[in-house]
N, C-alpha and C positions, 0 to 999 in steps of 0.2 A: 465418581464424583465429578459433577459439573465444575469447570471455572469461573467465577463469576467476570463479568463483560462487564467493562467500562462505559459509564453512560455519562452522558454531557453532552457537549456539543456536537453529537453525531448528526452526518446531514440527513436530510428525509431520503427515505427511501432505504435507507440502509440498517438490512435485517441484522447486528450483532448475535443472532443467533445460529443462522446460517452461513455468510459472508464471513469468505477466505480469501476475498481478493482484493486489490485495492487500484484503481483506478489513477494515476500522476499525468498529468496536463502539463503543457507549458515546458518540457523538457529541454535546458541546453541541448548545441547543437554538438556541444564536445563530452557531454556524457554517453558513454559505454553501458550495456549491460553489466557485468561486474562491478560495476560503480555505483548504480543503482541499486540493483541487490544488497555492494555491501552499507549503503548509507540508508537502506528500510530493514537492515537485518537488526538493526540498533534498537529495534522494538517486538524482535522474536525472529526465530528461526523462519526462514525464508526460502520455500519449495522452487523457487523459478522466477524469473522474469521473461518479461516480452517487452521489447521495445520496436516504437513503431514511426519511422523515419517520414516525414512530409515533407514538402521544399520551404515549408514557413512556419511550421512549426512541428516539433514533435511529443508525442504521448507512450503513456506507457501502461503496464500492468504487471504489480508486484501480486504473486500467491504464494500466501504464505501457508505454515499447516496446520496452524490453529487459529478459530475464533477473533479469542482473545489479542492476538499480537494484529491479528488486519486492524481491527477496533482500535488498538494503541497506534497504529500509525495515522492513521486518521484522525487521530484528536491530535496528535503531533504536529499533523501538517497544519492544525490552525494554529498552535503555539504563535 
């Protein structure tokens, strides 16, 4: 059985069919991995992160292991 994917304000480009990953910009300079993970596990189980340090600003990459939960953090972060 498929789960059905949350639709709304998903931005372009983004396949809710395929898409496990989830893209975070604009990262505090005093957020950790751990931290990250745990404040995007708030909308599904959470395979990994990668965080990616710049001298003015940081990014990231939450993957998660389903669908469904990348799609909810996404519509989270426009909340």
């Amino acid at each position: 059985q498929i789960e059905p994917i949350p639709s709304g304000n998903l931005p372009p480009g983004f396949d809710p069919s395929t898409c496990r990953n989830v893209y975070v910009g604009n990262i505090h300079s005093q957020v950790t991995e751990p931290l990250l993970q745990e404040v995007f596990a708030s909308t599904g189980p959470v395979e990994g992160c990668k965080l990616i340090r710049k001298e003015k600003s940081s990014y990231g990459f939450v993957h998660y292991f389903d669908r469904r939960s990348a799609a909810l953090a996404i519509l989270w972060c426009f909340l």
